[in-house]
C-alpha positions as CSV (number, residue, x, y, z in Angstrom):
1,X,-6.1,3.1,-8.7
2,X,-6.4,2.3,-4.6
3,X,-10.1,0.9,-3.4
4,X,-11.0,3.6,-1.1
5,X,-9.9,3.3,2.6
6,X,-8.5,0.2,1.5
7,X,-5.0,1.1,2.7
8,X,-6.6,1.2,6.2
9,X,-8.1,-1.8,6.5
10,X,-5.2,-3.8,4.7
11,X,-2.2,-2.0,6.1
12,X,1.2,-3.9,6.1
13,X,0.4,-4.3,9.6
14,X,-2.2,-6.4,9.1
15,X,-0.1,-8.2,6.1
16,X,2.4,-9.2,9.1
17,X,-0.7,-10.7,10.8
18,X,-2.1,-12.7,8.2
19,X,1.2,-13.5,6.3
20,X,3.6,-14.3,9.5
21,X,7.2,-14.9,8.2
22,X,6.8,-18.4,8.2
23,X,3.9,-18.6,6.1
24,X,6.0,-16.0,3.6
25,X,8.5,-18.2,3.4
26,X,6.5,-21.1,2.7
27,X,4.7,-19.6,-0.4
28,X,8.4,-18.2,-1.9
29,X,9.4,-21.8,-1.7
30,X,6.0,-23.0,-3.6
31,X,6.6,-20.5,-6.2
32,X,10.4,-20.2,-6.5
33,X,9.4,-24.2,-7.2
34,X,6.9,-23.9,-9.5
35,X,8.9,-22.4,-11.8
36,X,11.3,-26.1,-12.4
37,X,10.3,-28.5,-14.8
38,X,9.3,-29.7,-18.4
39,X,5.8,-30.0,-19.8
40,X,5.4,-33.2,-22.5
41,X,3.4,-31.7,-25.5
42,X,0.5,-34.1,-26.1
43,X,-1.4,-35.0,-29.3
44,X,-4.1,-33.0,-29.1
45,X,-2.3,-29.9,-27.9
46,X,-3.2,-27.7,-30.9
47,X,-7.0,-28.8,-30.3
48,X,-7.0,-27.8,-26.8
49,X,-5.5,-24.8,-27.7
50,X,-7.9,-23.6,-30.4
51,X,-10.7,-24.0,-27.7
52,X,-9.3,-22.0,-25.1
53,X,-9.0,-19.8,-27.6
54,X,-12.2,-20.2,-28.8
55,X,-13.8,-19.4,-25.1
56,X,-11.6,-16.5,-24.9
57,X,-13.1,-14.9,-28.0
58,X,-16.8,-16.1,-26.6
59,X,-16.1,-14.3,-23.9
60,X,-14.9,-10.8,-25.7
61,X,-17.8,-10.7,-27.7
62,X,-20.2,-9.2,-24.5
63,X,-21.6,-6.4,-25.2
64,X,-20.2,-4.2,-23.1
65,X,-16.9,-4.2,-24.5
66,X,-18.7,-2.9,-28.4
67,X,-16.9,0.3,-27.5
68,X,-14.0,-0.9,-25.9
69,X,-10.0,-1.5,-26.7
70,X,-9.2,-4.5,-25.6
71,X,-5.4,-6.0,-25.2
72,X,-4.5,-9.5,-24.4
73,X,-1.5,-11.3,-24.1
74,X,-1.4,-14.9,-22.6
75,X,2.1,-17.3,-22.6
76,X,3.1,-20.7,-21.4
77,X,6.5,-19.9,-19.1
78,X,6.8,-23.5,-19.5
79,X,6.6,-23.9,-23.3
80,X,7.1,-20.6,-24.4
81,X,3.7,-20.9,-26.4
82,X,1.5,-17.6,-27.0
83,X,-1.9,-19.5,-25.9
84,X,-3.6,-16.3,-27.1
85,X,-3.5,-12.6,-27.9
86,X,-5.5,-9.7,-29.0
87,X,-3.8,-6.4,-29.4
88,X,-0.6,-6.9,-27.7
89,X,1.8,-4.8,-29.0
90,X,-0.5,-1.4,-28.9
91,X,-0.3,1.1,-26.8
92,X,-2.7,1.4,-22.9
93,X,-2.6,3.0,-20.2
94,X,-1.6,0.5,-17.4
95,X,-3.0,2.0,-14.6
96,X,-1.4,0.2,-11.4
97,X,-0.2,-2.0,-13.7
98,X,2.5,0.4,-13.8
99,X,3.6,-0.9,-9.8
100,X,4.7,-4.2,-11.6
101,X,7.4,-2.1,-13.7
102,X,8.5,-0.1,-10.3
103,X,8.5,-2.7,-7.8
104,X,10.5,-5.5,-10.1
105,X,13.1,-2.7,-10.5
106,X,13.2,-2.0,-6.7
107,X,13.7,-5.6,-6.4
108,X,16.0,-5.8,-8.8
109,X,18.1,-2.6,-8.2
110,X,18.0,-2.4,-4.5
111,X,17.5,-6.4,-3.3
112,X,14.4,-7.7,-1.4
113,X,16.5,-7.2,1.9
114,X,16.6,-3.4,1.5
115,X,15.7,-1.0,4.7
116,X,14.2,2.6,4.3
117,X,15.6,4.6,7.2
118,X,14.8,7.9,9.0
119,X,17.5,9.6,11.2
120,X,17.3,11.6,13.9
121,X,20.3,14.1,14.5
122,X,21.3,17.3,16.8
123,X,24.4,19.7,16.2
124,X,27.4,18.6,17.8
125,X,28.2,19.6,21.1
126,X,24.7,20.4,21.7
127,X,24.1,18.4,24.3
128,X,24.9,19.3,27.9
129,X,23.9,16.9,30.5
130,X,20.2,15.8,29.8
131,X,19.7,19.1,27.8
132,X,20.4,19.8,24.0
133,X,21.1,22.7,24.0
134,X,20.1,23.5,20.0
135,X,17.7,21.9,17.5
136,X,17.0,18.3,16.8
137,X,16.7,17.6,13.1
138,X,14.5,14.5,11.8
139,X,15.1,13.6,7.7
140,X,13.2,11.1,5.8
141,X,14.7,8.3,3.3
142,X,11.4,7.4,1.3
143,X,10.0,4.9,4.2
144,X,6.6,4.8,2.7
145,X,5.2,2.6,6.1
146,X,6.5,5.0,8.5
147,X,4.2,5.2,11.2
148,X,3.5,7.0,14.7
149,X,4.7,4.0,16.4
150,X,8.0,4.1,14.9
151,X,8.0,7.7,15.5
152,X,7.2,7.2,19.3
153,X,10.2,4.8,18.9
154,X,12.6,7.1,17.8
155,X,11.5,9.5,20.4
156,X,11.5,6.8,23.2
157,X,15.4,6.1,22.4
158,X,16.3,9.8,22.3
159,X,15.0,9.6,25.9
160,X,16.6,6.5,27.3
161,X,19.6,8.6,26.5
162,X,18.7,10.7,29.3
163,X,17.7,13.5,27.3
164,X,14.8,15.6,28.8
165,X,14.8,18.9,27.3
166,X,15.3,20.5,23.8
167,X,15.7,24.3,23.8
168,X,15.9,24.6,19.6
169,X,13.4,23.6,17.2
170,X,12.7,20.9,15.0
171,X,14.1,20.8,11.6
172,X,12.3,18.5,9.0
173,X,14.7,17.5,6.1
174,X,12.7,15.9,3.3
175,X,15.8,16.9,0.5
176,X,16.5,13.3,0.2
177,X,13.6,13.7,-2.6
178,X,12.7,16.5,-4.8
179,X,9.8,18.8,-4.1
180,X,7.5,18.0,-6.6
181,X,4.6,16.2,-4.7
182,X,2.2,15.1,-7.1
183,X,3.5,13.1,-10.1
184,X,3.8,14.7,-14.2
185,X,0.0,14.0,-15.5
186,X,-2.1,14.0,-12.1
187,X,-5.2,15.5,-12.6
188,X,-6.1,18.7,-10.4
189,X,-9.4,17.8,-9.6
190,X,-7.9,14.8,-7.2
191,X,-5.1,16.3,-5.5
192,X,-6.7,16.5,-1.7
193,X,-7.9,12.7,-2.5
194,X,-6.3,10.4,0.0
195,X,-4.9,8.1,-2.4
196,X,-3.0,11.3,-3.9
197,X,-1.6,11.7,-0.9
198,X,1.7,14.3,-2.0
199,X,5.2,12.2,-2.6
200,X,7.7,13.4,0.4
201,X,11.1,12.1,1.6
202,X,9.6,12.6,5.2
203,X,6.3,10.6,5.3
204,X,4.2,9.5,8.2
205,X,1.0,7.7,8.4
206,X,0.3,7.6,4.7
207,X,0.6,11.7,5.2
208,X,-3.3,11.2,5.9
209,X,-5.6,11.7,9.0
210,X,-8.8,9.7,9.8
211,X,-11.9,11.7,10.5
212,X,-14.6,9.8,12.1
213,X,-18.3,11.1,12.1
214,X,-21.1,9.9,13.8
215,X,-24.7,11.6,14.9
216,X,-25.0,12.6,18.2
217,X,-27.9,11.6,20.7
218,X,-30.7,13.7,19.5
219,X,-31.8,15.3,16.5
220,X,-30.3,18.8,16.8
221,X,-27.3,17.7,18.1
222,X,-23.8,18.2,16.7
223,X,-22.1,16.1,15.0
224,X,-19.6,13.8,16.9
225,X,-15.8,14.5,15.0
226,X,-12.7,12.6,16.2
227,X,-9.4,12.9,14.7
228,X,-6.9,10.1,14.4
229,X,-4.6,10.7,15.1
230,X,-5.1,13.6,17.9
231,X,-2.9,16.6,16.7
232,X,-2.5,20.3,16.3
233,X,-1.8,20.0,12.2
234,X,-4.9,19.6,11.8
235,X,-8.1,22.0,12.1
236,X,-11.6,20.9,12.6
237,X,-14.8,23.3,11.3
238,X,-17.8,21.0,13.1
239,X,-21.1,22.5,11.4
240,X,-22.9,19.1,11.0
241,X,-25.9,18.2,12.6
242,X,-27.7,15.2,13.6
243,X,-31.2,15.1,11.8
244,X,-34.1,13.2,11.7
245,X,-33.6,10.0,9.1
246,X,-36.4,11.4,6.9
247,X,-34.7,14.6,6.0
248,X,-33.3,13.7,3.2
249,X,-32.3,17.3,2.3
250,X,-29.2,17.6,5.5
251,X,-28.1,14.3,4.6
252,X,-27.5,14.6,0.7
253,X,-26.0,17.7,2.3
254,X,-23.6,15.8,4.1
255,X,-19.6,16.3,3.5
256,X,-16.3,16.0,5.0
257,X,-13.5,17.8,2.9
258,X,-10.3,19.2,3.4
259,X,-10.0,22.7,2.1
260,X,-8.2,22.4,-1.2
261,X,-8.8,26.1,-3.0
262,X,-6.3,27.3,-1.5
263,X,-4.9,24.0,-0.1
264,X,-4.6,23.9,3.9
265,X,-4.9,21.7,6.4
266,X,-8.2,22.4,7.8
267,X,-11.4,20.0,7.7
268,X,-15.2,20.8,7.6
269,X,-17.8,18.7,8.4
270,X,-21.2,20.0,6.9
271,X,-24.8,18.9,6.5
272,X,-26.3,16.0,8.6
273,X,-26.8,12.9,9.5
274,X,-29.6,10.9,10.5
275,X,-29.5,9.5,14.2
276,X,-29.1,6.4,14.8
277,X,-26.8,6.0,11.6
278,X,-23.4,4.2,11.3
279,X,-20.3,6.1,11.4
280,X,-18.5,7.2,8.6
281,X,-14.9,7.2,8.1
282,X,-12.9,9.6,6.0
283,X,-9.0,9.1,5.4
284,X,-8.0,13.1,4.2
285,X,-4.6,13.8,3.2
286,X,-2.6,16.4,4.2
287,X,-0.7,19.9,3.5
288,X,2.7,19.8,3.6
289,X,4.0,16.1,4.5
290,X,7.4,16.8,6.2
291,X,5.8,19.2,8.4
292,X,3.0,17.2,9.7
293,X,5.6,14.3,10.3
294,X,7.8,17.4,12.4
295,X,4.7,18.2,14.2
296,X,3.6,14.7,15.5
297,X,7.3,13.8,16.5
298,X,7.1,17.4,18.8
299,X,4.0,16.3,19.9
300,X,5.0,12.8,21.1
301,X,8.2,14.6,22.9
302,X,5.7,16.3,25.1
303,X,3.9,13.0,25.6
304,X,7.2,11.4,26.7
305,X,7.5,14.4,29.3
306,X,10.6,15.7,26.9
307,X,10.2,19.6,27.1
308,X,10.0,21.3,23.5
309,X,8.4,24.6,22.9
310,X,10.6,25.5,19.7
311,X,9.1,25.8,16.1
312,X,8.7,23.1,13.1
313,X,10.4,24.0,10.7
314,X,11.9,22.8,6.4
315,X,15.4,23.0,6.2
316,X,18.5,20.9,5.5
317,X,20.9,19.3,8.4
318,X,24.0,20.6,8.7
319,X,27.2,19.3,7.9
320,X,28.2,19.5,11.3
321,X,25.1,17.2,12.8
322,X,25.4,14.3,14.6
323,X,23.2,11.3,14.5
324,X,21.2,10.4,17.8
325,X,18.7,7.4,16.6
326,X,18.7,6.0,13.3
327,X,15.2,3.9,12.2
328,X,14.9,1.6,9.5
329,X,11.9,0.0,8.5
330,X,11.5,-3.9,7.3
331,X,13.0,-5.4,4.4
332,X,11.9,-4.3,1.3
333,X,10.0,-7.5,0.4
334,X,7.5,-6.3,3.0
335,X,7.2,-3.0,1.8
336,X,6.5,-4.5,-1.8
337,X,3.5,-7.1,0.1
338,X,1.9,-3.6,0.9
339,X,2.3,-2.0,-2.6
340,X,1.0,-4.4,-4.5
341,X,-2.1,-6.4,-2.8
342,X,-3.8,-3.0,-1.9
343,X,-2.1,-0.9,-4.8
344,X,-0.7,1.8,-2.8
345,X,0.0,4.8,-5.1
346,X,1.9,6.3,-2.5
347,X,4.2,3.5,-1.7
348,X,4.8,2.9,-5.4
349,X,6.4,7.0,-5.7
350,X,8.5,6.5,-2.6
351,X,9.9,3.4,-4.5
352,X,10.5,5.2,-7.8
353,X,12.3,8.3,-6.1
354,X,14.1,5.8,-3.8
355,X,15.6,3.6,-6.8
356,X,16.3,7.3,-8.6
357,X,18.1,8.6,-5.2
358,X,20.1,5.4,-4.9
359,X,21.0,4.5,-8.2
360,X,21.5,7.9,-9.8
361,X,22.1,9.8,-6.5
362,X,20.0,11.9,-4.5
363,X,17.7,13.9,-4.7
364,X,15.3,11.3,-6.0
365,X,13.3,12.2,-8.9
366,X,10.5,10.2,-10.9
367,X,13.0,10.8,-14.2
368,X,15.7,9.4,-12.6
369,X,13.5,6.5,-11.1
370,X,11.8,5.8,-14.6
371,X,15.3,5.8,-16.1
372,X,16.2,3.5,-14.1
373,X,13.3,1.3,-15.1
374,X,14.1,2.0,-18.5
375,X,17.5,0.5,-18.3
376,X,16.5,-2.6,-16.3
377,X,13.3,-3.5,-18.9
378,X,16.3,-2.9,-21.7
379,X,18.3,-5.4,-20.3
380,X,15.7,-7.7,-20.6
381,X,15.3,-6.8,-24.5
382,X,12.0,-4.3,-23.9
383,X,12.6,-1.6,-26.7
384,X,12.4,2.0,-25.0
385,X,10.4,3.5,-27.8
386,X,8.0,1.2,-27.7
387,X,6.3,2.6,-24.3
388,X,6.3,6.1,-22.5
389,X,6.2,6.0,-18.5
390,X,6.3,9.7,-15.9
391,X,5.9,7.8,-12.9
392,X,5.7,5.0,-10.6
393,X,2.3,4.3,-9.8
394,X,0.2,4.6,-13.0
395,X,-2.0,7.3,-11.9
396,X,-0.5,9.4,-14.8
397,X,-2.9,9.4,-18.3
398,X,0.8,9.6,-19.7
399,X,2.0,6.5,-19.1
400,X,1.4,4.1,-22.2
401,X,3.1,0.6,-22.5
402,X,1.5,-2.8,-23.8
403,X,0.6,-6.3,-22.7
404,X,3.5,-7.4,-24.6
405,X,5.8,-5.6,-22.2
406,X,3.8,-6.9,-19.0
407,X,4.0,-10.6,-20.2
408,X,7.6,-10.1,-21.1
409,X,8.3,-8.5,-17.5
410,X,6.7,-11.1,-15.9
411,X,8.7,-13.8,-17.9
412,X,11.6,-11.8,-16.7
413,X,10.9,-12.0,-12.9
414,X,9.8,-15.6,-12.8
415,X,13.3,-16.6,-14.4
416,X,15.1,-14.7,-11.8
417,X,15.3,-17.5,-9.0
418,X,17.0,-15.2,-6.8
419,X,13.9,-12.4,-6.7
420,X,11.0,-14.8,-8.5
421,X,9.0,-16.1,-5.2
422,X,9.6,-12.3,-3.6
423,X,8.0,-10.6,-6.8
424,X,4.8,-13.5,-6.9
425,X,4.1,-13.4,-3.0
426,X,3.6,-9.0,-3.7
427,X,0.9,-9.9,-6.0
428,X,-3.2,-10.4,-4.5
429,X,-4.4,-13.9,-4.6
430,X,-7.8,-14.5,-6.2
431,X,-10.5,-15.0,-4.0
432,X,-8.2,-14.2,-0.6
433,X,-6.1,-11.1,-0.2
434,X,-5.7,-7.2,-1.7
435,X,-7.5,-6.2,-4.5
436,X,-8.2,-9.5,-5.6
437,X,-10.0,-10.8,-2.4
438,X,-14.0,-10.6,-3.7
439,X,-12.7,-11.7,-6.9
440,X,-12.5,-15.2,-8.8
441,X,-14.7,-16.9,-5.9
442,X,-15.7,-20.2,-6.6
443,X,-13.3,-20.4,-9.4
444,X,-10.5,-22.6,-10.6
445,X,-8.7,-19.6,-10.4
446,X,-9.8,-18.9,-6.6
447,X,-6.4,-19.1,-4.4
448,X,-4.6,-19.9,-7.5
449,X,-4.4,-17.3,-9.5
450,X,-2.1,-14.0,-8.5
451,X,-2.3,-10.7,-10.3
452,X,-2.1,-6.9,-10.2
453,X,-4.8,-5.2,-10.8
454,X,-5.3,-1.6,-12.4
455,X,-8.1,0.7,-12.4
456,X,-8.4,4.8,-13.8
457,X,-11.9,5.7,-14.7
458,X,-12.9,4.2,-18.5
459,X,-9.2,1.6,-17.4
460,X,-9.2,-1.7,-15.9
461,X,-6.1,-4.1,-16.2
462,X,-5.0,-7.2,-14.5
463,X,-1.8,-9.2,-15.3
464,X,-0.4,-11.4,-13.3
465,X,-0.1,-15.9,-12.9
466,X,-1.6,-18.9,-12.8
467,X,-1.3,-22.5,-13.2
468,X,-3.3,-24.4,-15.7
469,X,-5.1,-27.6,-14.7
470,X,-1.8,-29.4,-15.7
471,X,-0.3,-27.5,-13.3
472,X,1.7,-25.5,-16.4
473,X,2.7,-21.7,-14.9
474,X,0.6,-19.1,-17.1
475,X,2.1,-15.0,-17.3
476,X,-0.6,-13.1,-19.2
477,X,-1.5,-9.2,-19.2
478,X,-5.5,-7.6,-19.6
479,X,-6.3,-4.4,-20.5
480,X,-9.5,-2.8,-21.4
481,X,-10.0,0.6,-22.0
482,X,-12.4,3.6,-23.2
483,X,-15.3,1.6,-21.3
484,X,-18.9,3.9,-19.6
485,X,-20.2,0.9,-17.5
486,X,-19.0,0.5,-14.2
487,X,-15.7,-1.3,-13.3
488,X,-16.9,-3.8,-11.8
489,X,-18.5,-5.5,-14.9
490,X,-15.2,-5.2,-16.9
491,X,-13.8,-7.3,-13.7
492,X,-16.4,-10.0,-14.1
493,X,-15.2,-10.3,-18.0
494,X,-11.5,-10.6,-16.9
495,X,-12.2,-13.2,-14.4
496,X,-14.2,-15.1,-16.6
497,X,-10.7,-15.3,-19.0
498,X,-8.5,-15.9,-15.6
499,X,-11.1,-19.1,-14.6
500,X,-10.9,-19.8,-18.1
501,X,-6.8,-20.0,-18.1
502,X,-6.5,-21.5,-14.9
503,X,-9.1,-24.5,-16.0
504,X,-7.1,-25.3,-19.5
505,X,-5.6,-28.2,-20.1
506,X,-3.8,-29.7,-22.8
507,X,-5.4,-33.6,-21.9
């Protein structure tokens, strides 16, 4: 579903660096443009047809797909021609696919200038002079980019109110969401995985830590452990050792895990390394998300010299709260950037309960948020019993839909002027950015091409656009599935058929 760590070295942090806002706004206009204009329909059309098609079927007849489903479905948006199709209207799993369903809807539904907030609030009256004099309650709206930062933020205004001292405790109020933290379908064995990090209202940091390991100076030496960040939530059980480079035996040894059997938040790091070896990194997700968030905003009180001593703690806020600080994160269009180039399965939940909370009313659920989907592929004439979907990201073996509904999706957005460049700029660029970037090098289809991509072990999918050689815009849907060789040789196969579209031209 998510490269590993990817999330971590391609956060929407570093989207804001390498797509500043002017840069955004120039690639909207590009594609809100592209989408203008009439193609002529030359002679030999139907001859340049019939040898893309041709190459395309050259192309499925590798080996490695003798055991494998394959569905294709490739259009003109400018013609309305099917340039090719295999299988279209069965029935795959999409993988992250699935994220091009939930964030068109979330575009759609909520407008690219939507803002995920998180409030702060106390009781009223609590607050005498630079005391309150009670608890301070912190609820979560789905923000799935809410960092320490922003918490430090919210604490830093609570204090340039004068505050200095809260006697109560801190109540975490994640009801803005249901309580079911893993989507219908997961699979067990994954749940302490990072990138199944558990769906909450109240989410901070990805709800992950980092754990760093390195060897220490000398064989016999413990192994060096930092945490990132630096809190009390977390438990470290250090019984690694650094070994000599030959002893193979320590280092197969080797593992950082967070105890999942019974789940808790505690860490150990066994086995060895070999001195002199890189470090490692391990992003671990966490027990409990709304809690953790509690427990770094009362830490960050006491690093702003604001005295706290009470307990974090679940609960609702009262009807008789106030609000103090009120945080809301970018507009949704950035949010989406993040989803789609690194395929953030957590991101992608937050947005399905979000669209649930708002447009069905809270809490947000994933069947509210896949009825809402639902409705908004209906009004663009998608028949509802022709597909199943459970959640938002695709992670789930239960969602089935086919390329026929991707490549009428995507016809969908790219008519929608108002949404259209938003929905294109989300989506990884071969050969530059998100899970596209070591793909399609060297290509026609390097830079040019954009596209989802979708991986669950045995799945690989990729759907997205292109422009031809003539410049005509392209929507077209992969998936292959039941495949035993690696992934990364079913991706060498699709972008052979995206350098292939990319390069066709009816002259």
């Amino acid at each position: 579903m998510k490269l590993k760590l990817a999330k971590h070295f391609f956060h929407i942090k570093t989207l804001r660096l390498v797509f500043p806002k002017a840069a955004i706004f120039a690639v909207m206009v590009f594609m809100a443009c592209s989408s203008t204009g009439s193609l002529k329909k030359p002679q030999k059309q139907t001859d340049a047809v019939f040898n893309l098609r041709k190459n395309i079927e050259q192309v499925l007849q590798d080996s490695l797909l003798r055991q494998t489903r394959t569905g294709i479905k490739i259009v003109s948006l400018q013609t309305g021609e099917t340039l090719y199709e295999r299988n279209s209207q069965q029935l795959f799993h999409p993988a992250s696919n699935m994220k091009l369903l939930t964030t068109s809807t979330a575009l759609k539904r909520l407008g690219p200038n939507y803002k995920f907030k998180t409030t702060l609030y106390s009781d009223i009256g609590s607050i005498v002079d630079s005391s309150i004099c009670g608890n301070l309650y912190l609820k979560g709206f789905g923000n799935p980019d809410l960092s320490i930062d922003d918490l430090r933020w919210i604490v830093q205004k609570l204090k340039s109110q004068g505050i200095t001292e809260i006697s109560g405790d801190i109540i975490c109020d994640d009801t803005y969401m249901d309580d079911l933290y893993w989507g219908s379908g997961w699979m067990w064995d994954d749940v302490s995985a990072w990138y199944w990090a558990p769906i909450c209202a109240l989410t901070v940091n990805d709800n992950c830590v980092t754990v760093t390991v390195k060897p220490g100076k000398r064989v016999g030496d413990s192994l060096i452990v930092q945490l990132e960040p630096q809190t009390s939530y977390v438990k470290i059980i250090n019984t690694g050792i650094t070994v000599n480079s030959q002893d193979t035996l320590q280092q197969k040894a080797f593992k950082v895990e967070r105890h999942w059997r019974p789940a808790e938040n505690t860490v150990v790091v066994e086995g060895g390394m070999g001195i002199g070896s890189r470090e490692r990194n391990f992003v671990i997700d966490i027990v409990d998300a709304a809690l953790y968030a509690g427990t770094l905003f009362g830490e960050l009180l006491r690093e702003e010299n604001i005295a706290f001593d009470g307990q974090v703690i679940k609960d609702t806020i009262p009807d008789t709260s106030i609000v103090l600080v009120e945080h809301y994160s970018p507009p949704l269009t950035m949010a989406m950037i993040n989803t789609n180039k690194i395929s953030d399965n957590l991101s992608a939940e937050l947005f399905l309960k979000t669209v649930g909370a708002e447009v069905k009313g809270p809490p947000g659920t994933a069947d509210k948020g896949t009825s809402v989907i639902r409705e908004f592929l209906a009004s663009i004439g998608v028949d509802s019993s022709t597909y199943e979907i459970v959640d938002g990201s695709g992670v789930s073996r239960y969602d089935v839909i086919t390329p026929d509904l991707i490549v009428e999706l995507l016809k969908a957005m790219h008519n929608d002027f108002g949404i259209q460049a938003e929905f294109k700029t989300s989506l990884p660029i071969a050969g530059v950015d998100g899970t596209l970037r070591n793909r399609m090098k060297n290509s026609a289809a390097q830079s040019k091409l954009r596209a989802k991509t979708g991986s669950l072990r045995g799945v690989s999918s990729l759907a997205g656009y292109t422009a031809t050689g003539d410049g005509e815009i392209v929507a077209f849907s992969m998936i292959m599935e039941h495949f035993l060789v690696s992934t990364s040789r079913i991706h060498k196969i699709q972008d052979r058929i995206g350098d292939l579209i990319t390069s066709f031209s009816r002259k």
